[in-house]
N, C-alpha and C positions, 0 to 999 in steps of 0.2 A: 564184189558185187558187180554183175552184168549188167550194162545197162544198154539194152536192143535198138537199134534205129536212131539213136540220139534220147530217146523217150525215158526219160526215169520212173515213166508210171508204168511201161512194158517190163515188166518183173516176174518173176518164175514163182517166188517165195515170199511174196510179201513186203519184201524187203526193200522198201521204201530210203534212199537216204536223207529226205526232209518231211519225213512223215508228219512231223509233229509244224510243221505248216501251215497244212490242210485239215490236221484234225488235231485242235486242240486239247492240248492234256489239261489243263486245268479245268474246260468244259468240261471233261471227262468225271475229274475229281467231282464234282458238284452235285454230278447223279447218283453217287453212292450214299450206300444207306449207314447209319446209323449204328453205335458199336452191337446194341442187340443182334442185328445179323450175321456180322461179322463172329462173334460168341457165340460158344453152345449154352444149352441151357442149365450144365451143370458145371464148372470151370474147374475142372483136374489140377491145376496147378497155375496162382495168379502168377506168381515169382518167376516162372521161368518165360524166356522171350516166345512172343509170336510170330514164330517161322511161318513163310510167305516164300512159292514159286510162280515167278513171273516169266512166263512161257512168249515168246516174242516178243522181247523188253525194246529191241531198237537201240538208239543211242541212249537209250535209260531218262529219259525226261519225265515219263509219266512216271517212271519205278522210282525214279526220288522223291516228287510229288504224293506217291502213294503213300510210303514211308513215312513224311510225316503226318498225313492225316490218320493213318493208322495211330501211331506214336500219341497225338494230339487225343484221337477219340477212345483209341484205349487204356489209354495213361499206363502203359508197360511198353517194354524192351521190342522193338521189334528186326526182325532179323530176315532182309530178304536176300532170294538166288536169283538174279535176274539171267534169261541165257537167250540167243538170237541166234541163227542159223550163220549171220553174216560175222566175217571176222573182222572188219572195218566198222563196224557200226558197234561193236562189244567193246574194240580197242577206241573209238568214241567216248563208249560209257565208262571206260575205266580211267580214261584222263578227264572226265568232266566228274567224275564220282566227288560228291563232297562230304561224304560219310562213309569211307571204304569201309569204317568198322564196323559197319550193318549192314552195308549194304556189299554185296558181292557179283560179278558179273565172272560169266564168263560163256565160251563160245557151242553150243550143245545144237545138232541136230538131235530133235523129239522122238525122230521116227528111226533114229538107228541107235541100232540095242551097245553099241561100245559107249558111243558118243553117251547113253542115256547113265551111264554109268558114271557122271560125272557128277549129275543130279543125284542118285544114291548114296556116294561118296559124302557129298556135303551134309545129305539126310544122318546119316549115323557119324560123322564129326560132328552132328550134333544132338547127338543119341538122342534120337528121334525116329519112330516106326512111317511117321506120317508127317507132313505139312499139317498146321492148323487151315490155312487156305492154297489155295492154287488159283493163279489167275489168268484166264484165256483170252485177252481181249482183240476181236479182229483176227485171229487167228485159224478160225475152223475151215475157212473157205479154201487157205492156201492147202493146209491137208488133205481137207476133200478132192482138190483139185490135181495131187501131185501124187494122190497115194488111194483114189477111189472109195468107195463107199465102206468099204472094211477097213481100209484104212482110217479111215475118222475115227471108224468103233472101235478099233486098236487103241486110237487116239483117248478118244473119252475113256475107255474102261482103264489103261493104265496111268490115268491120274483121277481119276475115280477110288482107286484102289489106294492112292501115296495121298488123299486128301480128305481132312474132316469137312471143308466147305470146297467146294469148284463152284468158279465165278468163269461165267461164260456170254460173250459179246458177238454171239454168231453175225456172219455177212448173210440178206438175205440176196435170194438168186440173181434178182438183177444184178448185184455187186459179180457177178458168177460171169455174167451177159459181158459187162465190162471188161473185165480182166481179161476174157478172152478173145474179144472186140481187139484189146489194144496191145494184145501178145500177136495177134494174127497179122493186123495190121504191121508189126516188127518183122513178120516174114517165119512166123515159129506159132505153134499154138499147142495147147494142152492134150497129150497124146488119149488123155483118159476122160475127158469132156462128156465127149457125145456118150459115153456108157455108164456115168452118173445114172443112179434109180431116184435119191435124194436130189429133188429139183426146185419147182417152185416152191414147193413144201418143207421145204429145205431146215427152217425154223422149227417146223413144228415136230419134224423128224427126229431133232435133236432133244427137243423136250420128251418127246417119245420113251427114247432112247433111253434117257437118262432113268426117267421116273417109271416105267414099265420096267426095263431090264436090268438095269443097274441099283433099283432102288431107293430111286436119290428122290428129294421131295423138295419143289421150289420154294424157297423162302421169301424171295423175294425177285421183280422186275422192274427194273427203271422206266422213267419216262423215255421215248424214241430220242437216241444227239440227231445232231443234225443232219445226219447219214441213215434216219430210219433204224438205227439198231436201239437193239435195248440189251442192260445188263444182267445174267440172270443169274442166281444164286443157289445154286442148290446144296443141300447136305442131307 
C-alpha cells in the first residue's frame, strides 16, 4: 500500500488502511434489507451454502460482520470470497479472520483477467456457475477512476454475468472531486479524470446501465449512510 505525501487518504485504489474508522461497518450492516431480497423468489436449493463475493473486502471487518447477519437472517450455511487489491490489508483479513471455514480471503485485482481467475477458481471448487450475491460496496469510483468509463462497464457486466443479486454502494461525484483533490495535492493525480463522460450523474448512469443494458432490475435502495450513498440491489 502507497501512502503519498504522508496522507493515507491520497490513494490510487481505494485502499484505505483504517477504512473502517471513518466508515463504519456496523452502520453499514443496519441499512441492509431483509432476507426477501437477499433471496430469489423461487429457492433452487435451501441445503446448499449461500455463496457471496465480496469485491474490496479491506481488512475484512465489514465481510465478517456480513457473514453473520446473512447466517442470522438466512438461517443457512453461508460461504464468502472476500478479495482486495492490497496484499497488506488481505494478509490483515486472514490473521483477524475468525471463521476461516466460511469465510475466505484472498489477494485479486478485479480488473486483471489472471488475477480474476482466482475468483473462478473458488466459483467451481464450489461447483457453482454463479454467486448467489456479489457485493460492491464503495468500490465503483476507484474503477471508474483507474480504468475510465469502459472500464466500470467491463466492471458491472462481468459480475453481472457470475451473480444472481449485485449489491452496489456507488460514490457519488463529489466523492470523485475529493479523491482527486487529495491525490493531486500528493503531487500525482488520476491520468483518466478529466475524460470521464460518467460525472455528476455518475449514480444514475450506473442504474442506467445496469437496468437498460444488462437487464438487471432494482430491488431494492437503502436510506443515504452518512456519506450520502445508498445500497442498491439489483437482480
Amino acid at each position: 500500500m502507497e501512502i503519498r505525501n504522508d496522507d493515507p487518504g491520497a490513494v490510487q485504489y481505494g485502499n484505505f488502511m483504517n477504512y473502517y474508522q471513518f466508515n463504519s461497518a456496523s452502520e453499514r450492516v443496519k441499512l441492509l434489507p431483509d432476507k426477501d431480497i437477499w433471496l430469489p423468489a423461487v429457492l433452487e436449493d435451501e441445503k446448499r451454502p449461500y455463496l457471496v463475493l465480496d469485491v474490496g473486502c479491506n481488512c475484512g471487518v465489514f465481510t465478517q460482520m456480513l457473514h453473520s447477519y446473512l447466517e442470522e437472517r438466512l438461517q443457512r450455511s453461508v460461504q464468502i470470497l472476500g478479495v482486495d487489491i492490497d496484499e497488506r490489508l488481505i494478509q490483515r483479513a486472514k490473521e483477524e479472520n475468525t471463521c476461516p471455514e466460511k469465510i475466505t480471503y484472498e489477494c485479486v485485482d478485479v480488473m486483471n483477467g489472471s488475477d480474476f481467475e482466482t475468483v473462478l477458481s473458488y466459483l467451481h471448487g464450489q461447483e457453482r456457475q454463479k454467486f448467489d450475491a456479489i457485493c460492491c460496496y464503495s468500490i465503483t469510483m476507484w474503477i471508474h477512476l483507474n480504468h475510465h468509463d469502459e472500464g466500470l462497464k467491463l466492471f458491472l457486466r462481468s459480475l453481472t454475468h457470475l451473480s444472481e443479486l449485485l449489491v452496489v454502494e456507488p460514490q457519488p461525484w463529489k466523492c470523485y472531486q475529493r479523491a482527486e483533490k487529495r491525490l493531486k495535492k500528493a503531487g500525482e493525480v488520476f491520468p483518466l479524470f478529466l475524460e470521464l463522460k460518467w460525472r455528476s450523474d455518475v449514480e444514475k448512469q450506473i442504474d442506467i446501465y445496469l437496468e437498460q443494458t444488462l437487464d438487471r432490475r432494482k430491488m431494492f435502495e437503502s436510506t443515504p449512510t452518512k456519506w450520502q450513498r445508498r445500497i442498491c440491489f439489483f437482480r
